[in-house]
Every structure is written in C-alpha cells, then in structure tokens.
C-alpha positions as CSV (number, residue, x, y, z in Angstrom):
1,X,0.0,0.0,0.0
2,X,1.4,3.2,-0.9
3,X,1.2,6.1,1.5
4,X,0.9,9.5,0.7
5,X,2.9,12.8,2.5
6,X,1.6,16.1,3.2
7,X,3.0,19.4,1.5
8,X,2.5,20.8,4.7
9,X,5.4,19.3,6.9
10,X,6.3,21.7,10.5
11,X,9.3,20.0,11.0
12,X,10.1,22.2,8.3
13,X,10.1,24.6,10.0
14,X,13.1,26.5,12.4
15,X,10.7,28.2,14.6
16,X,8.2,26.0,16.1
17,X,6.9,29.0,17.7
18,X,6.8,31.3,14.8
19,X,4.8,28.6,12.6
20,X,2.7,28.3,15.5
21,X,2.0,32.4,15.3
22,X,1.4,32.1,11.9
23,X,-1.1,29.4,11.8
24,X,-3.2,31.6,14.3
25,X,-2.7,34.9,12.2
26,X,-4.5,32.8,9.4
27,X,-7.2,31.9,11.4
28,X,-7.8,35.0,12.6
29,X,-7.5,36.1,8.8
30,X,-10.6,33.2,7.7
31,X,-12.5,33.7,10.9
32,X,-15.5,35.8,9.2
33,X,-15.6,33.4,6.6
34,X,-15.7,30.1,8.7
35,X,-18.1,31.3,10.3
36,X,-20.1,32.1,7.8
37,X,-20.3,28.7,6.3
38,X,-20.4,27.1,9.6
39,X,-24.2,28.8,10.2
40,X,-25.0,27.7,6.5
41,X,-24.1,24.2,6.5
42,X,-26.6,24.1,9.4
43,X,-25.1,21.5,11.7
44,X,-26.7,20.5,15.0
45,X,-25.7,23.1,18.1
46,X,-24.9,21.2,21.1
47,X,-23.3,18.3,19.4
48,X,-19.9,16.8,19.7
49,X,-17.3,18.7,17.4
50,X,-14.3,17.0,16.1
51,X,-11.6,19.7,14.6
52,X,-9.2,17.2,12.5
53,X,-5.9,19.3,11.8
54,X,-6.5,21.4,14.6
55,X,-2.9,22.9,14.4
56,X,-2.6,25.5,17.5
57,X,-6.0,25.2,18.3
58,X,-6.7,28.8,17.0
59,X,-10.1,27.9,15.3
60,X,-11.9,25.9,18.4
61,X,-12.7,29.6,19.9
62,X,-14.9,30.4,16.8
63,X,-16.0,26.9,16.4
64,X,-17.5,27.1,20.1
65,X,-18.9,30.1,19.5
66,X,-21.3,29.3,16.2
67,X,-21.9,25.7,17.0
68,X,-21.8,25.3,21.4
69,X,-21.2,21.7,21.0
70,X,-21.2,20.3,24.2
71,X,-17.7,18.6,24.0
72,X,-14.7,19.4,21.2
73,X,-12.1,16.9,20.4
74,X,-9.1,18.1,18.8
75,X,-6.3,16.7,17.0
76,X,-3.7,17.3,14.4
77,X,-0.8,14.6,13.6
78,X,2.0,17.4,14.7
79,X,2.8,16.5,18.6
80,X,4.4,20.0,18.9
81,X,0.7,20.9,19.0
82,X,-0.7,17.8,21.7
83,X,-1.8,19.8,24.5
C-alpha cells in the first residue's frame, strides 16, 4: 500500500513557535468566513465537534462560538501541537 505525504510538513520549520504564530494569524485572517459557512451548513448546536488538523487550536474559539457543542475533540498529527 502506498502512502501519501503532506506538502504541509512543520518539521520544516526552524521556529516551532513562529509557525505556530502564523497558523493563528491565518485563522484570525478566515475567521468571518468560517463562520459564515459554519451557520449555512446548518449542523446541529450542542453536538460533539471533532476539529481534524487542529494545528494551535486557533479555530476551536470560533468553532465554540457558532456551534456550542457540548464537547470538542481536537487533534492534528504534529505533537508539537498535543496539549
């Protein structure tokens, strides 16, 4: 079975800290937006939420906010990120 890579690779990466920083400036950037289709894809409020490729976390805020889900799982295959 052949496995696939990701273009997006943090190891990459000198600054752990400084990718992390970016990651949330472009959240912050799409924030309007996600929210936007978040309300029009009309998902349940009060559910459980699962954010695959969470990165720093810097969309669970926003997420909590449109949908209230009751519980949030996060994960992203980085460990730098694990919290």
């Amino acid at each position: 079975m052949e496995t696939t890579t990701s273009a997006y690779a943090p190891e990459r990466f000198s600054n752990a800290e400084e990718e992390e920083a970016r990651l949330r400036e472009q959240a912050l950037f799409l924030v309007a937006e996600e929210k936007r289709a978040l309300r029009l894809l009309g998902l349940p409020v009060g559910g459980l939420l699962l954010d695959a490729g969470s990165g720093p976390g810097a969309a669970l805020p926003h997420l909590r906010e449109v949908l209230a889900p009751r519980e949030i799982v996060a994960v992203d295959r980085d460990h730098q990120f694990a919290r």
